[in-house]
C-alpha positions in Angstrom: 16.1 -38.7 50.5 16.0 -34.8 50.0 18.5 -35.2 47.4 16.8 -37.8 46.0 13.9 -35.2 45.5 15.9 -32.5 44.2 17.6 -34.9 41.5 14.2 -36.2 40.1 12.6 -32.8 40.0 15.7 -31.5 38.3 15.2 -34.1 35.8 11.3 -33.5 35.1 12.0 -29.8 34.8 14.1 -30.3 32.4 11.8 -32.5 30.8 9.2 -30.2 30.9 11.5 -27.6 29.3 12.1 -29.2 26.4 8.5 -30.2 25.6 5.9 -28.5 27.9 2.5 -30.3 26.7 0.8 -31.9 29.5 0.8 -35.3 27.7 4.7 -35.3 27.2 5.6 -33.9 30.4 3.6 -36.2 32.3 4.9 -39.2 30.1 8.6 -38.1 31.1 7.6 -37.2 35.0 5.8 -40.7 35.5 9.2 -42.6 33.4 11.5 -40.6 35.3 9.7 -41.8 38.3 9.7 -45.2 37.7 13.6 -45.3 36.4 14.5 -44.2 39.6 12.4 -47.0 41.4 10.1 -44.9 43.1 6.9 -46.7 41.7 5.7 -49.1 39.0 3.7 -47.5 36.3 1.6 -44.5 37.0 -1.7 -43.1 34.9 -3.1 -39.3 34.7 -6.9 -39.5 34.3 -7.4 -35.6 33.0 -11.0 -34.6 34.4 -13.6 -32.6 32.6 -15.1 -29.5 34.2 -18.2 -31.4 34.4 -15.8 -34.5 36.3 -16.3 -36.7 33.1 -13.3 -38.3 31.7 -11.3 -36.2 29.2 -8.0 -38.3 28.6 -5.6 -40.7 30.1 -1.9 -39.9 29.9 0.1 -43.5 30.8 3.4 -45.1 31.9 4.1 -48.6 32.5 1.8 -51.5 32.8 -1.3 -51.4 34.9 -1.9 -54.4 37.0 -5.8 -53.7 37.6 -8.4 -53.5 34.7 -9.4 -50.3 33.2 -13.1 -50.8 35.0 -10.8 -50.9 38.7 -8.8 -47.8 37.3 -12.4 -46.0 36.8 -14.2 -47.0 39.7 -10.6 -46.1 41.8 -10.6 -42.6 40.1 -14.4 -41.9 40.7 -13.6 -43.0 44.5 -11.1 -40.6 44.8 -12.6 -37.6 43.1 -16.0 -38.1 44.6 -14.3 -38.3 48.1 -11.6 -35.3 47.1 -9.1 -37.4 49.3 -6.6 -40.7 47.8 -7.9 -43.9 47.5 -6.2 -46.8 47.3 -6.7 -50.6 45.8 -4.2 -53.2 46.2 -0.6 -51.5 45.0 -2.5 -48.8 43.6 -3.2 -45.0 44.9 -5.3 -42.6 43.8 -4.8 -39.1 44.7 -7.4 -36.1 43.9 -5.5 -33.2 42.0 -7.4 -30.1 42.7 -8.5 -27.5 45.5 -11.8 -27.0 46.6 -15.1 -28.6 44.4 -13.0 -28.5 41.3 -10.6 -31.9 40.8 -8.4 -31.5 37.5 -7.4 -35.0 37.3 -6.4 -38.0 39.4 -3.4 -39.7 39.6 -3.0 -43.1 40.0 0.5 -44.4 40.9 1.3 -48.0 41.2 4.2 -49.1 43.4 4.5 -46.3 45.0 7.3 -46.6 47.3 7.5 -43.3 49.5 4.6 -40.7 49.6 6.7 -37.8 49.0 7.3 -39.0 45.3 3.6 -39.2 45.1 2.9 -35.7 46.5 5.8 -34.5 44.4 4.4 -35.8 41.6 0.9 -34.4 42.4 1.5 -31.0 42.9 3.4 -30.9 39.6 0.9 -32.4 37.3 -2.0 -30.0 39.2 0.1 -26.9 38.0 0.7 -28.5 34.6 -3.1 -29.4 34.3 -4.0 -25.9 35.6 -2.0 -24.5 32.8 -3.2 -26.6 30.1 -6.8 -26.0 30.7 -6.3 -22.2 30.8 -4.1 -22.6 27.1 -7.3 -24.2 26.2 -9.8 -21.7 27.3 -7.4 -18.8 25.8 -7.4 -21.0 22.3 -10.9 -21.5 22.5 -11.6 -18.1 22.9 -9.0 -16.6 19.9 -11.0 -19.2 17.6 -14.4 -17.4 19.0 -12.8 -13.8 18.6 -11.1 -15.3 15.2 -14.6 -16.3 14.1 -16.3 -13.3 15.1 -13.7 -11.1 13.3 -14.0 -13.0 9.9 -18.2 -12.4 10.4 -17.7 -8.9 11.2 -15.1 -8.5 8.0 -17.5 -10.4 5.4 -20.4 -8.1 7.2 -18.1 -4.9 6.4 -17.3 -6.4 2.8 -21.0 -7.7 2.0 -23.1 -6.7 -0.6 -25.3 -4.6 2.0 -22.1 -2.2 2.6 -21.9 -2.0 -1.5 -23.9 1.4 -2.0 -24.5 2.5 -5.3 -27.7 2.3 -8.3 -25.7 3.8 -11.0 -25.7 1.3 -13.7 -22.1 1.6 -14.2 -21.4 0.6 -10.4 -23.8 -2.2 -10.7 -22.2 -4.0 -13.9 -18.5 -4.1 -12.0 -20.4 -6.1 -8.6 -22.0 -8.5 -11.0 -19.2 -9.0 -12.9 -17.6 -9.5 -9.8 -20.0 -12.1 -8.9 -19.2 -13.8 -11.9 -15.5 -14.0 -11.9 -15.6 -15.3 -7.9 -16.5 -18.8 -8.5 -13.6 -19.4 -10.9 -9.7 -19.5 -10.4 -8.9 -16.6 -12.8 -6.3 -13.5 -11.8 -8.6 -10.4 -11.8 -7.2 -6.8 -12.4 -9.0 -4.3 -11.1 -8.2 -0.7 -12.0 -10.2 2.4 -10.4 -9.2 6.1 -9.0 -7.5 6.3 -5.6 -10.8 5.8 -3.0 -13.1 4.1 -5.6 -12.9 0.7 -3.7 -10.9 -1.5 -5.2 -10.1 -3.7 -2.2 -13.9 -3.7 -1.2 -14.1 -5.3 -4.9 -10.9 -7.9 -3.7 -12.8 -8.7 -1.0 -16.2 -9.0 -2.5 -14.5 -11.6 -5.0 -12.7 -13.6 -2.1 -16.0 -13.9 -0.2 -18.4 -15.1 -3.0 -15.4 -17.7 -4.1 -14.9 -21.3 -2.9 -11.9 -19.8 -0.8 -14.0 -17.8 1.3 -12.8 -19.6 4.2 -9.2 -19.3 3.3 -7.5 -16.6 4.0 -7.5 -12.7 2.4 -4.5 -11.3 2.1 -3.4 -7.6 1.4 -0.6 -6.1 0.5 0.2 -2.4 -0.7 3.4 -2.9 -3.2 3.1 0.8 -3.1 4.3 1.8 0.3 7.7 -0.4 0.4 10.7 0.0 -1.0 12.0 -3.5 -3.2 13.7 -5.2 -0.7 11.3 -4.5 1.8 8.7 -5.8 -0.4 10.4 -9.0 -1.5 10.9 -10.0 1.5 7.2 -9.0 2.4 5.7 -11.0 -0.3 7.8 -14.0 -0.2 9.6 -14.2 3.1 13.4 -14.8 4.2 15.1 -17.6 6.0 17.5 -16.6 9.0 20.7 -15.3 8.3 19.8 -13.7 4.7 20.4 -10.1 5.6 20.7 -8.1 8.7 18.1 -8.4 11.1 17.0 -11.7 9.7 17.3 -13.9 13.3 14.6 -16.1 12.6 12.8 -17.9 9.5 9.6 -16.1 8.8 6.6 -17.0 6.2 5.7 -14.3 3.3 2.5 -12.5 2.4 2.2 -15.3 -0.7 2.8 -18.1 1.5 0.1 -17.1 4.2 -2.4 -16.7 1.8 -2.2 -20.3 0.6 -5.7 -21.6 0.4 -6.8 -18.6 0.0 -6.6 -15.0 -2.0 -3.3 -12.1 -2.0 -4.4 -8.9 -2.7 -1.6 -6.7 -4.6 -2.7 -3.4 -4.6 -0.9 -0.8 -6.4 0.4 -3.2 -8.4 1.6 -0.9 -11.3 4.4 0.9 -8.2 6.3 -2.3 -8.7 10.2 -2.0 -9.8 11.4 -4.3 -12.7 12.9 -6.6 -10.9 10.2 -6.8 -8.6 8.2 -7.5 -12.1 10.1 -10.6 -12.9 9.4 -12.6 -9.6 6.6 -11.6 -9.3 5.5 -13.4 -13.4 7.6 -16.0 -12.1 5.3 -16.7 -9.4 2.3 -16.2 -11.4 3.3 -18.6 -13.9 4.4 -21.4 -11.7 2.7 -20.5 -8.4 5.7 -21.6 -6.3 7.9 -19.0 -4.6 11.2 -19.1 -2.7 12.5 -17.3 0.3 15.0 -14.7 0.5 18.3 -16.1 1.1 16.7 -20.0 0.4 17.0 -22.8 -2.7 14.2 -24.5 -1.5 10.7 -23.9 -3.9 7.5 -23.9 -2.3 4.5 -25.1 -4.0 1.1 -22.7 -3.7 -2.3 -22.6 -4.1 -3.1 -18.9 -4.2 -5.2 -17.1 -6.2 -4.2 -13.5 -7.3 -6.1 -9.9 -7.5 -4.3 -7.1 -8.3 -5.4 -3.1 -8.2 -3.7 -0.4 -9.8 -4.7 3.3 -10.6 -2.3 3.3 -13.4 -3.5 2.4 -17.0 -1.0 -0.3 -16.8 -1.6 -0.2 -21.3 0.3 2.8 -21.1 2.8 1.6 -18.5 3.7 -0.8 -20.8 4.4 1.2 -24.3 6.5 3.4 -21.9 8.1 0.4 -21.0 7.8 0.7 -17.2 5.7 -2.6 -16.7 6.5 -5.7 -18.4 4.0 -6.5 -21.3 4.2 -10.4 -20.0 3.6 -9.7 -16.4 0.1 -7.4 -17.4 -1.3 -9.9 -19.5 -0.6 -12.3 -16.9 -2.4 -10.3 -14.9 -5.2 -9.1 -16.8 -7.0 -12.6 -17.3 -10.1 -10.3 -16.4 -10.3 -6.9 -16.2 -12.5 -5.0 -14.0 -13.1 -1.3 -14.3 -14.1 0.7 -11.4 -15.8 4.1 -12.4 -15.2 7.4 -10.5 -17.5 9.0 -8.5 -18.1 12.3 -10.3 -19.1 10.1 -13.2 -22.1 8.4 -11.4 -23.3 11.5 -9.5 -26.5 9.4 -8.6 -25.0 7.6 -6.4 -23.7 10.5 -3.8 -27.2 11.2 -1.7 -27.1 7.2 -1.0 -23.2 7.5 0.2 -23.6 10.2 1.8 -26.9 8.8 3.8 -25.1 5.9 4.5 -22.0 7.3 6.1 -24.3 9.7 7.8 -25.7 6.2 10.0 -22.7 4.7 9.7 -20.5 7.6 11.6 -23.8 8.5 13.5 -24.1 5.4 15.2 -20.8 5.3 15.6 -19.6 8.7 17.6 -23.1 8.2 19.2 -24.9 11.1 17.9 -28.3 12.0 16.3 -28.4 13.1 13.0 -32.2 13.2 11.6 -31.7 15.9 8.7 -29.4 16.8 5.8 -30.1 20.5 4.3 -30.9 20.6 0.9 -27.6 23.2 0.2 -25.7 20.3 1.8 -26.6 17.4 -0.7 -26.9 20.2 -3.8 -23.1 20.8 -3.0 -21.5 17.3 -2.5 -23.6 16.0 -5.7 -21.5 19.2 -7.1 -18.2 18.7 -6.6 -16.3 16.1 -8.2 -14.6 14.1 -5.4 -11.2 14.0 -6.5 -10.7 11.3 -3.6 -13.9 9.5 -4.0 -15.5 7.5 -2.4 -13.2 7.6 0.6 -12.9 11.8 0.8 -16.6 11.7 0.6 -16.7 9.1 3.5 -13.6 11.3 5.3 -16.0 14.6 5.1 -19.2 12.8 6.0 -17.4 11.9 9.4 -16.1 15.3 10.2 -19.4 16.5 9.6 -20.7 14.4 11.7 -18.8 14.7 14.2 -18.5 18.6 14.5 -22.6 18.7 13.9 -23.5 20.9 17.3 -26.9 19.6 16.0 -29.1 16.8 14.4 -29.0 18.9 11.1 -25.7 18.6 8.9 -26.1 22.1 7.6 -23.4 23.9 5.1 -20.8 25.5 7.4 -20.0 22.3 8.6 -19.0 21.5 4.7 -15.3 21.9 4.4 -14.2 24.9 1.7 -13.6 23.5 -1.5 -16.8 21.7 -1.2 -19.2 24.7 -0.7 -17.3 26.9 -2.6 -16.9 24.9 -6.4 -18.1 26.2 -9.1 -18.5 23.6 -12.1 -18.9 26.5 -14.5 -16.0 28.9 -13.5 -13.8 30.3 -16.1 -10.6 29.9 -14.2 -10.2 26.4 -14.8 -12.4 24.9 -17.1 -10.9 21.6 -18.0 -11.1 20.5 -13.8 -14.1 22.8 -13.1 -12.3 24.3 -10.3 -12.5 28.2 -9.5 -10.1 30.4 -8.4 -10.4 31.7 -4.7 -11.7 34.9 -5.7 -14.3 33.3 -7.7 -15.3 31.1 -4.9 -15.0 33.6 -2.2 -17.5 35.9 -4.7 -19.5 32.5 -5.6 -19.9 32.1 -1.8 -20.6 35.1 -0.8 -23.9 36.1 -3.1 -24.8 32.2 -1.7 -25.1 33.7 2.1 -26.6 37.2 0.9 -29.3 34.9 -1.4 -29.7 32.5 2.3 -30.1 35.8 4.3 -32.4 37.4 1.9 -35.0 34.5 1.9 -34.6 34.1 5.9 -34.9 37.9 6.7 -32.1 38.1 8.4 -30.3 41.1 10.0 -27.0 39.6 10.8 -25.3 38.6 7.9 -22.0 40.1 8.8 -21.5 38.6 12.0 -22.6 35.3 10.5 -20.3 35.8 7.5 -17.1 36.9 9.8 -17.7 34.0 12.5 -17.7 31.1 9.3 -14.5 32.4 7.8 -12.9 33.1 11.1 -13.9 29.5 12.3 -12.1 28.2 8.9 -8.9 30.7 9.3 -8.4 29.8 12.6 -8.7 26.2 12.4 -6.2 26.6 9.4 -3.2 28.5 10.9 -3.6 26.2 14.4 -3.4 23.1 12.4 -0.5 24.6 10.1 1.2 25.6 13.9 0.6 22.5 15.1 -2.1 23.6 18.2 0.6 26.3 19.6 -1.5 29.0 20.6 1.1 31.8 20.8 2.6 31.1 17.2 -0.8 31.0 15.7 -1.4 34.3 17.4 1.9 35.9 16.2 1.3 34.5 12.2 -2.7 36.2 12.6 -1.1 39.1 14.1 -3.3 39.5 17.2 -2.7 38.7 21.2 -2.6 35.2 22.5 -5.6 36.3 24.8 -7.3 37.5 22.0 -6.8 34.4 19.8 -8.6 32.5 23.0 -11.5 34.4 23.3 -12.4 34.1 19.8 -11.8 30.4 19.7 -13.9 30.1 22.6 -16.5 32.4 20.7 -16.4 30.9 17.4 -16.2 26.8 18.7 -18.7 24.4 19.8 -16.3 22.2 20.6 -14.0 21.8 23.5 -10.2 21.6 22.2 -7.1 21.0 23.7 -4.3 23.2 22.6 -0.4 23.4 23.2 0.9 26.1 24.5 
């Protein structure tokens, strides 16, 4: 009879291998069962939490009404011991107050099939209701991501009154409810995929999803197979089928940015795709049909690409149904003090520090200086000032260099505005003596020397990568004297490599 055992749980594992939901390996168990003679027919009555019914899994015909199979399976939950009625028994799957399920087996012909049988549907139940919880709680966290993302992307997080600003989000608004490609072009940092998103969110595919992908930072055959996906076997490394960028946004919205780093060939698939919206795999025959809409970003005048003849003129006015121009930030100056505000919560709130002032030199310099980065060096300094405020003030030493020290009207370099260091260094300088003048101050020197150390010593650590004792041999001083002026000169506690 032991062998007997052995064979038929041999059989359901297997069984269960090859298809591991609860309703097929329960089906194969309860036939397996009965092909060997052991019982009749056989149901799984899958419990609730709350003991309602959930489902019945089945094999075989019952020979007692499904009221008889209820009342049976309340018996034997209620009661957490089997139960039995004419041929059939009913046997409690669970430990302690909590029963999974109850099994009911019909001519059952030994009891060790039947607690055989039990234990493995208990495990198998077991597992299935904690695949539920875990999938119920990915679509929660799923959900709660998406809100958090459109919360990010929404038109509260869109700072700016400049007029110029406020034409490309209404425009914006305008071109989301329709099916159109949109080019967006804009400086590196002005937000292009802020704009992207802004578009997906306000369309009727909000729901679907948004898809990015930076055609600048892969090579072509990285990117092709990237964007359209391979089947197994079409180059090396390619053990398993997988789905591109193009195809997981289906439904919803692919976001290409850099579009204009493309390489011809590249060009030609991708026009292909745009013109048929169907795409096939790397190493595949097989067409798939889409339903995706396109945005595309560039910082390249992609006009210009194309007389040079490194974009194809077809591909751009594919792309450029509607055209969206972001403008830099040195051209809408306005808008800086609300960035830079907004930042100043935003990374406040976040490092869990209080900020309650800006200095006036602070905001006169950032609305200054151009931001060759934008919007997202302007949001990279506002964090690091931030972060290394020792108080709630962000006050200008905590500005880096080429922010305090530009001069718009310097000689030097008149078509970018930008001074040479002398010019800066002399520009800065009369700044502090003005500051110290006004304040009545009687240390300017050692106020002057501790800023400029703070910045030269900051600078040779980072260029020797936190070693202590090169960065003491490039400034030409002692190790030990290297230390106690970093311990003099910082607020903040560092870790360095030694």
């Amino acid at each position: 009879m032991a062998a007997d055992l052995l064979e038929l749980l041999d059989a359901i594992t297997d069984a269960r291998v090859a298809n591991p939901s609860l309703k097929a390996s329960v089906q194969s168990a309860l036939r397996l069962a009965s092909g060997a003679g052991c019982l009749t027919a056989g149901r799984l009555m899958v419990l609730r939490y709350d003991g309602g019914l959930r489902e019945i899994v089945a094999h075989g015909d019952s020979s007692q009404s499904e009221e008889a199979d209820l009342a049976l399976m309340g018996q034997a939950r209620d009661a957490h011991e089997p139960r039995h009625a004419g041929t059939a028994t009913a046997l409690p799957l669970g430990k302690g107050k909590r029963v999974h399920a109850v099994l009911v087996l019909e001519g059952l012909q030994d009891p060790a099939i039947g607690n055989l049988l039990a234990d493995l549907c208990l495990q198998w139940c077991v597992i299935a209701e904690i695949q539920r919880q875990e999938k119920a709680e990915l679509i929660d966290e799923n959900h709660q991501l998406r809100e958090e993302l459109k919360s990010q992307f929404s038109d509260r997080n869109l700072v700016g009154v400049s007029g110029a600003f406020r034409r490309v989000i209404d425009q914006a608004h305008r071109v989301a409810a329709s099916t159109a490609t949109v080019l967006i072009h804009g400086e590196t940092g002005t937000g292009k995929e802020m704009i992207a998103r802004i578009i997906h969110d306000h369309s009727p595919r909000a729901n679907g999803p948004f898809i990015p992908v930076n055609c600048g930072a892969l090579s072509e055959s990285l990117l092709e197979s990237e964007l359209f996906g391979h089947v197994k076997g079409a180059f090396t490394g390619a053990v398993a089928d997988r789905k591109g960028r193009f195809e997981a946004a289906n439904g919803g919205t692919i976001f290409l940015d850099e579009i204009g780093e493309v390489s011809p060939g590249m060009q030609v698939r991708l026009l292909r795709v745009l013109q048929e919206m169907e795409i096939e795999r790397v190493g595949d025959t097989r067409t798939r049909k889409l339903d995706v809409r396109v945005i595309a970003a560039t910082n390249r005048v992609l006009e210009s690409e194309v007389q040079k003849g490194t974009f194809r003129a077809d591909l751009f006015y594919r792309l450029n149904v509607v055209y969206l121009q972001i403008p830099a930030l040195r051209t809408r100056p306005e808008d800086v003090p609300h960035l830079v505000e907004h930042f100043v919560n935003q990374y406040a709130q976040r490092n869990v520090k209080y900020i309650s002032s800006i200095s006036r030199e602070v905001m006169d310099a950032m609305k200054r200086y151009p931001w060759p980065g934008n919007v997202r060096e302007l949001e990279n300094c506002v964090e690091k000032m931030v972060v290394m405020a020792p108080t709630s003030e962000l006050t200008p030493d905590l500005l880096p260099f080429a922010v305090i020290a530009f001069d718009p009207h310097a000689e030097n370099d008149k078509a970018h505005g930008l001074a040479s260091f002398e010019s800066r260094l002399a520009a800065e300088m009369r700044s502090e003596t003005l500051a110290a003048v006004q304040r009545g101050a009687d240390d300017l020197y050692d106020v002057v020397r501790a800023k400029w150390e703070r910045h030269l010593f900051e600078a040779v650590l980072d260029a020797c990568g936190n070693n202590k004792s090169k960065a003491a041999q490039l400034l030409g001083i002692t190790r030990n004297t290297l230390a106690a002026k970093l311990k003099e000169l910082s607020e903040v506690k560092r870790e360095w490599s030694v």
